[in-house]
C-alpha positions in Angstrom: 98.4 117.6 168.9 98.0 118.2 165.3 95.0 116.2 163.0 97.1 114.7 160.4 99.6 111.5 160.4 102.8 112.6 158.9 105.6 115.1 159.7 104.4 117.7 157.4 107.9 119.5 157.2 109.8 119.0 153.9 111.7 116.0 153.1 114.9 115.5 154.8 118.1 113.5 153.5 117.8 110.9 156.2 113.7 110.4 154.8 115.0 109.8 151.5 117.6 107.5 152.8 114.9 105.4 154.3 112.9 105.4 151.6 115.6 104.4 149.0 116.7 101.1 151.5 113.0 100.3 152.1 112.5 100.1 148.2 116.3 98.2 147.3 115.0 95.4 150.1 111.2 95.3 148.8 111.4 95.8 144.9 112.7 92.0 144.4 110.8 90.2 146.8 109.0 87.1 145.9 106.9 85.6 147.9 102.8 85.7 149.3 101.5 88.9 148.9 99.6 88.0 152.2 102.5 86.8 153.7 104.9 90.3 153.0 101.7 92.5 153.9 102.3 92.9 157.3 106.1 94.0 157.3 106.3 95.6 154.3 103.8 98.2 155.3 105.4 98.5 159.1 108.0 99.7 156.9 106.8 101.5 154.8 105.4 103.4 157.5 108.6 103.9 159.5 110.5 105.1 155.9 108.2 107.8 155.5 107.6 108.7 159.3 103.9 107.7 159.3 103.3 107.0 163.4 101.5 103.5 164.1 100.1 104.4 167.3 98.3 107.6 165.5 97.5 105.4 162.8 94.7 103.3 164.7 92.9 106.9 165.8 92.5 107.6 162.3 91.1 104.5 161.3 87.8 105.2 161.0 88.2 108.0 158.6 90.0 105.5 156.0 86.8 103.1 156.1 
Protein backbone atom coordinates (compact mmCIF):
# COMPACT_ATOMS: atom_id res chain seq x y z
CA UNK A 1 0.00 0.00 0.00
CA UNK A 2 1.26 3.27 -1.15
CA UNK A 3 2.30 6.45 1.53
CA UNK A 4 0.25 9.04 0.16
CA UNK A 5 -3.69 9.85 0.33
CA UNK A 6 -4.88 10.53 -3.15
CA UNK A 7 -5.17 8.58 -6.44
CA UNK A 8 -2.09 10.03 -7.91
CA UNK A 9 -3.24 9.27 -11.62
CA UNK A 10 -4.31 12.22 -13.67
CA UNK A 11 -7.60 13.83 -13.43
CA UNK A 12 -10.44 11.93 -14.94
CA UNK A 13 -13.85 13.45 -16.33
CA UNK A 14 -15.96 11.88 -13.69
CA UNK A 15 -13.22 13.75 -10.88
CA UNK A 16 -13.98 16.93 -12.44
CA UNK A 17 -17.68 16.14 -12.48
CA UNK A 18 -17.52 15.75 -8.76
CA UNK A 19 -15.70 18.50 -8.13
CA UNK A 20 -17.82 20.95 -10.32
CA UNK A 21 -21.34 19.65 -8.27
CA UNK A 22 -19.50 19.78 -4.95
CA UNK A 23 -18.64 23.53 -5.68
CA UNK A 24 -22.45 24.57 -7.55
CA UNK A 25 -24.02 22.97 -3.88
CA UNK A 26 -21.27 24.65 -1.55
CA UNK A 27 -20.46 28.14 -3.18
CA UNK A 28 -23.89 29.76 -1.92
CA UNK A 29 -24.32 28.26 1.34
CA UNK A 30 -25.10 30.36 4.22
CA UNK A 31 -25.08 29.27 7.31
CA UNK A 32 -22.41 28.37 10.62
CA UNK A 33 -19.20 27.87 9.44
CA UNK A 34 -19.08 25.28 12.35
CA UNK A 35 -22.20 23.94 11.51
CA UNK A 36 -21.28 23.18 7.37
CA UNK A 37 -17.63 21.95 8.68
CA UNK A 38 -18.32 18.55 8.99
CA UNK A 39 -20.13 17.75 5.53
CA UNK A 40 -18.61 19.98 3.50
CA UNK A 41 -15.25 18.48 4.03
CA UNK A 42 -16.77 14.64 3.83
CA UNK A 43 -17.31 15.99 0.52
CA UNK A 44 -14.82 17.49 -0.37
CA UNK A 45 -12.96 14.50 0.28
CA UNK A 46 -15.10 12.15 -1.71
CA UNK A 47 -15.04 14.91 -4.94
CA UNK A 48 -11.42 14.62 -5.06
CA UNK A 49 -11.04 10.88 -4.09
CA UNK A 50 -9.19 11.64 -0.72
CA UNK A 51 -9.94 8.09 1.34
CA UNK A 52 -11.38 8.83 5.04
CA UNK A 53 -10.34 5.65 6.52
CA UNK A 54 -6.46 6.51 5.28
CA UNK A 55 -7.04 9.89 6.41
CA UNK A 56 -6.95 9.14 10.31
CA UNK A 57 -3.30 7.10 9.64
CA UNK A 58 -1.95 10.21 8.45
CA UNK A 59 -3.06 12.31 11.02
CA UNK A 60 -0.22 12.70 12.93
CA UNK A 61 1.87 13.98 10.18
CA UNK A 62 -0.72 17.06 9.67
CA UNK A 63 -0.29 18.19 13.42
Amino acid sequence: MADYLFDPTPVSAATLDRVRTFVEKWQNRTGSEEANFQPFFSELCVAIVIRLDRAAQFNHSIL
